[in-house]
N, C-alpha and C positions, 0 to 999 in steps of 0.2 A: 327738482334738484339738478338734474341736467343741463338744462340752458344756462346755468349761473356757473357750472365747472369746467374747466379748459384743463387740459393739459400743457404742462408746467412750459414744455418743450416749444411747444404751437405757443404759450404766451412770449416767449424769447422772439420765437423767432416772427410772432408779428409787430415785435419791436424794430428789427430788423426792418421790415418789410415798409413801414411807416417811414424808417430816417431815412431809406433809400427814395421813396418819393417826394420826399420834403427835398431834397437834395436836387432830385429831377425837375424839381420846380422851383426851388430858389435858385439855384446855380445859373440857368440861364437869360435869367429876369438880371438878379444881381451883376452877370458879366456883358448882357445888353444893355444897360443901364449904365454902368460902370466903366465899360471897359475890358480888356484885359489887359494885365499892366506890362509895358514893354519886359522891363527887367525885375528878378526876385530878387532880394536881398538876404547878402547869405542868413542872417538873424531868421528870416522866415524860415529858411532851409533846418535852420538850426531846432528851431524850436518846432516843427513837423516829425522830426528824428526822436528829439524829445517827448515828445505826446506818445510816436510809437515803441518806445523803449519803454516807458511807462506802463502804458496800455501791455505789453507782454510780461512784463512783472507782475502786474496786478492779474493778468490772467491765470499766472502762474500759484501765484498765492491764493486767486478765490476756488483753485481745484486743488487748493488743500484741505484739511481740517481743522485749521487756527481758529476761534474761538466769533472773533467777529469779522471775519474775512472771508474765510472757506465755506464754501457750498455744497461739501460733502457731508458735514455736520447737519447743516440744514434738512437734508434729506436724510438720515439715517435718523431723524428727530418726526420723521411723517409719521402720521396714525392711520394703523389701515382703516381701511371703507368696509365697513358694513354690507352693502349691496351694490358688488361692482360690475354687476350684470347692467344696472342703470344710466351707466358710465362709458356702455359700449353703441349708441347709436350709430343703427350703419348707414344714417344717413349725413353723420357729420363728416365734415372736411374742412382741411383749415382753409382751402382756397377760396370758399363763400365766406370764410369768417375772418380774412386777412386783414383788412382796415378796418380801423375802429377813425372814423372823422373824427372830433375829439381831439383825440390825442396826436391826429394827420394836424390837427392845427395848433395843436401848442407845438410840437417839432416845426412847419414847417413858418408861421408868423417870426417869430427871432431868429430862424434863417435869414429870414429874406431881409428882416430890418436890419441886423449887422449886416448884411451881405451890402446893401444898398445905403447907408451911413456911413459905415468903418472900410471895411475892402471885402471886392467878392467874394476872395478865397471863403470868408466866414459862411457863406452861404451854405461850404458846405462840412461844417460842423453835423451836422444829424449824421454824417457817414460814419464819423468817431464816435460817435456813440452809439453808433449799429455794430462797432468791432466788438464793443464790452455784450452786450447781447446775441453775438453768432456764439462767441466764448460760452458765455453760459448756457445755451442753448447745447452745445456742444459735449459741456462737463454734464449737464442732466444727462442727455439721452446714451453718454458714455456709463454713468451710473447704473439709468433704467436695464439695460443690456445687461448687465454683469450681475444686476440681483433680481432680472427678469419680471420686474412691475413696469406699469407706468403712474407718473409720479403727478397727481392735479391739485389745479390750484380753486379756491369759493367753494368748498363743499360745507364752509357754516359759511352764510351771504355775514355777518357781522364780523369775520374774520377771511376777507379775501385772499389774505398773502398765506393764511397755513397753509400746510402739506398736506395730503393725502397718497395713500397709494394701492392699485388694486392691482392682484394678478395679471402679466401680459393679455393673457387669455383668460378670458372667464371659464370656471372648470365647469367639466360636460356633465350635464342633467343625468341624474341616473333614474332612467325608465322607472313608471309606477307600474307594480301589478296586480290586480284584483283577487286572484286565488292565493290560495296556499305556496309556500316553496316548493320546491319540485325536489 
C-alpha cells in the first residue's frame, strides 16, 4: 500500500516541479529557434494580465467550499486510514520522488511545439499551470496544519484521486507488559 500513496501536498507540488522543467527546456529551444520578438504587443500584454487575474479568482474560489470548485470540501469528505503507521516511511522524500517522466513529457512536448510553430512566449505555458498547483498545494497543507492530519492520495489503486487522512504523527505505542498491574 505504500508505494501506491503520496501525499496530497508532494502530489501538487510535483506538479509544479514538472511545468517548471518543461518550461526550462521549452523556453530556450523555442527562443533559440524562434527568436526573441523585438517588440510585445499590448494584446499579449493584455491578455498575460488576463490569465493572471483569472488564475487569482479561481484560486480564490478553489479555497472555498463551493460545491464543484472548492477544495476544502474535497478534503473534509476524506476517510480516515486504518493503519497510518504504514503511511509513515522514513525513508520517503519527495526529492527522490519529484518527476514522474510521463507526465515531464506530456507538459514539456506541447510546449515546445506551440512554442516552435505559434510564438515562444507559448513555450512557457507549463509555468501557468504550475500557479494553479503551488495554489493548491498551498490550500492543502494550509488545511492539513489547522486539523493537524496529513491528507493522501491511492490508498484504493482503483480509486487514485480519493482522499485519505492519517494523524500528523502516528500515536505513540503503548508499551506491552508481561506481569500483573502494579
Amino acid at each position: 500500500m505504500g508505494g501506491s500513496v503520496i501525499r496530497h501536498v508532494h502530489h501538487h507540488l510535483m506538479g509544479v516541479a514538472m511545468a517548471v522543467c518543461a518550461s526550462i527546456v521549452s523556453a530556450p529551444v523555442a527562443f533559440a529557434v524562434r527568436g526573441i520578438p523585438a517588440q510585445v504587443d499590448d494584446t499579449v500584454w493584455r491578455v498575460v494580465l488576463l490569465f493572471f487575474v483569472g488564475s487569482v479568482l479561481f484560486a480564490m474560489l478553489t479555497a472555498s467550499r463551493l460545491k464543484w470548485i472548492g477544495e476544502v470540501r474535497i478534503f473534509e469528505e476524506a476517510v480516515a486510514l486504518d493503519d497510518p503507521e504504514t503511511l509513515h516511511p522514513t525513508d520517503y522524500s519527495l526529492r527522490h520522488n519529484l518527476v514522474n517522466k510521463g507526465f515531464l513529457c506530456v507538459l514539456l512536448v506541447p510546449a515546445l511545439v506551440a512554442g516552435l510553430v505559434l510564438s515562444p512566449w507559448l513555450s512557457l505555458i507549463p509555468l501557468w499551470l504550475s500557479l494553479d498547483w503551488l495554489v493548491r498545494a498551498g490550500i492543502a497543507a494550509r488545511w492539513e496544519k489547522r486539523n493537524a492530519v496529513l491528507l493522501w492520495r491511492g490508498h484504493v489503486p482503483a480509486r487514485p484521486w480519493e482522499l485519505s487522512y492519517s494523524p500528523l504523527r502516528p500515536p505513540p505505542t503503548r508499551p506491552t507488559t508481561d506481569g500483573p498491574p502494579e
